[in-house]
N, C-alpha and C positions, 0 to 999 in steps of 0.2 A: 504494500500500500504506500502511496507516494504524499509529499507532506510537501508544503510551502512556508514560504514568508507571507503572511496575507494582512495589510498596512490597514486596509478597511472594510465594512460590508455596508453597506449603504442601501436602506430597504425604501421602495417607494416612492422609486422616482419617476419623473413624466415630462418627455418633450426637451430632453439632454443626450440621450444618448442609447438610441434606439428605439425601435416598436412599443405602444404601449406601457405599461405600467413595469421598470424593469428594476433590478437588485444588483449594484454594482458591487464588484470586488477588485476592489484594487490589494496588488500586488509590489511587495518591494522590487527591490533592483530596476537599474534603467542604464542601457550602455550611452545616451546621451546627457551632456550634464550643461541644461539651456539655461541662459543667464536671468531667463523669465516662469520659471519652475513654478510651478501651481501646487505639485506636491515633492517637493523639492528634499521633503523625509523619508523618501523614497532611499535615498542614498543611505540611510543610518538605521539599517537595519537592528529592529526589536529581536531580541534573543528569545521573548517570552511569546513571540507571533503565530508561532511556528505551528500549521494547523492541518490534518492528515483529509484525503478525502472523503473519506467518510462524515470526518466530523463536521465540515463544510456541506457536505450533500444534505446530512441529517438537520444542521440548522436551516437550511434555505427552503426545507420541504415545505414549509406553510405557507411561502411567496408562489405555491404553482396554483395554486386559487388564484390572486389576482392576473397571475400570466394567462390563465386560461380564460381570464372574463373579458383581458383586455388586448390579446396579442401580443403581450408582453412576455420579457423573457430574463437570462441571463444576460449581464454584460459584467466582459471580464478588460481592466483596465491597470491604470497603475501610475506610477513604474512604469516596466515594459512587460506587458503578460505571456508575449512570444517566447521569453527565456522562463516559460512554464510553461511550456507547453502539453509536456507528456502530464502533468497534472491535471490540466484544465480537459484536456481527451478522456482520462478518468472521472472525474468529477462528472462530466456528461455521458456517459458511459455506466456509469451508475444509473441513469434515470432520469436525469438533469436537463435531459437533452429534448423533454416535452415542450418548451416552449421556445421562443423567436434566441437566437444565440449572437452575439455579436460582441466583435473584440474591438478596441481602440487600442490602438497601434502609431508606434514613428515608423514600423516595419522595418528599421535599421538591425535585422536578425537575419542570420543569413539562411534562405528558403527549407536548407536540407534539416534544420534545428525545429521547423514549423509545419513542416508540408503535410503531415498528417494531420491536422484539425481538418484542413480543406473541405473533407466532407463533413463535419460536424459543426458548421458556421454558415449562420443566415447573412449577415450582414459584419461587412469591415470599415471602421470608421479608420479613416488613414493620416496622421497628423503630419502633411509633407514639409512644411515650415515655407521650405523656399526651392527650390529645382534648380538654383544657382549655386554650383559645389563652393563656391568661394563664400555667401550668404550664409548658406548652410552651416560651412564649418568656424567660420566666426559665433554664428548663435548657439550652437549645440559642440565644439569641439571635434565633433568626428566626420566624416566623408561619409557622400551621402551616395555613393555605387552601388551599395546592398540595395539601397531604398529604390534607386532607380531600376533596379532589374528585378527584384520582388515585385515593382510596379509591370514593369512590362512580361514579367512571370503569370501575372492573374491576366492579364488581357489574350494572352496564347490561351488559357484555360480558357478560358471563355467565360472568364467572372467578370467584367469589367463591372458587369450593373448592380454588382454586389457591393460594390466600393463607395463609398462616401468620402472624396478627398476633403480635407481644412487644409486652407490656403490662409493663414494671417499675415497681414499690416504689421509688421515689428518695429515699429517706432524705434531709429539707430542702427537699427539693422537692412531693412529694405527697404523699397518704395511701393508705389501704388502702382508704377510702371512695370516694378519687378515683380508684383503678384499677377499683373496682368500678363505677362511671359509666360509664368511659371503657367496659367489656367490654359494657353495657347497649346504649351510643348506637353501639354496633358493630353490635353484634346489629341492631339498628333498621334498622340501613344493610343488611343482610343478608350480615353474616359471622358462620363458625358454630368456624372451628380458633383458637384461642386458647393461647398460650407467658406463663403468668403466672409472675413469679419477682421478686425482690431483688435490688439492685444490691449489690456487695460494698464498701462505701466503706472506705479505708485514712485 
């Protein structure tokens, strides 16, 4: 039986981050380290987190009532939940897997570490930042190649319509020219759902 880091469970959420009524669990660890981190305690891993799947499956069983009244489902977040991924195949595997499934992802994992969920995911929310390797590796540290051929990996499968890119405004980091790029050389690739919006900088 396989165990994680699990940062949070979040029951009851609507119109953030997926179908209907869903139950997020965000996940420690994240191989990107963005200077705009929303859960940026991803990095500092709790010793006392550490939660097997069963005992995740067993807690989340009373959120398949509202998944089943409102289309709603699992979403698995984070961190980065792709460097869980043999857990998260478990966890749905169990039973989990009744309702709408969907990961939010930088997709900065490299494909052979994740390709097995493929068939057990409704929906991929894709948080590309920028499609300019130079943008990119200013805002987050690392190169963005994985991301770009894990991008054009789903479009060969022929998911593209499964995909939900976010494309943010990073005030310091891009422009509005430069998201405008980034949605073009998307399209090119043969994606068509697109999440455009501005970071909130404090």
């Amino acid at each position: 039986m396989k165990t994680a880091n699990i940062m949070n469970v979040d029951r009851l959420r609507m119109g953030t981050d997926g179908q209907g009524i869903t139950t997020l669990i965000a996940f420690y660890k994240c191989p990107l380290n963005c200077k705009y981190c929303i859960n940026n305690k991803c990095h500092l891993i709790d010793s006392n987190s550490k939660v097997s799947t069963i005992e995740l499956y067993n807690y989340i069983q009373i959120d398949q009532l509202y998944f089943a009244a409102t289309g709603g489902g699992l979403t698995f977040g984070g961190g980065e939940p792709l460097l869980q991924a043999s857990f998260i195949q478990e966890v749905l595997e169990l039973g989990a897997k009744n309702g709408h499934t969907t990961i939010e992802t930088s997709l900065n994992v490299p494909y052979e570490e994740w390709r097995s969920l493929i068939d057990y995911v409704d929906e991929w929310i894709v948080d590309v930042k920028d499609m300019n390797p130079s943008i990119y590796k200013c805002y987050t540290s690392k190169d963005n190649a994985i991301v770009i051929d894990n991008l054009k990996k789903f479009v060969d499968l022929g998911l593209a319509e499964r995909v939900l890119i976010r494309l943010p405004f990073i005030k310091g980091f891009n422009t509005e020219t430069d998201v405008r790029s980034s949605h073009q050389k998307l399209e090119q690739i043969g994606y068509s759902r697109f999440d455009e919006f501005s970071y909130k900088v404090v």
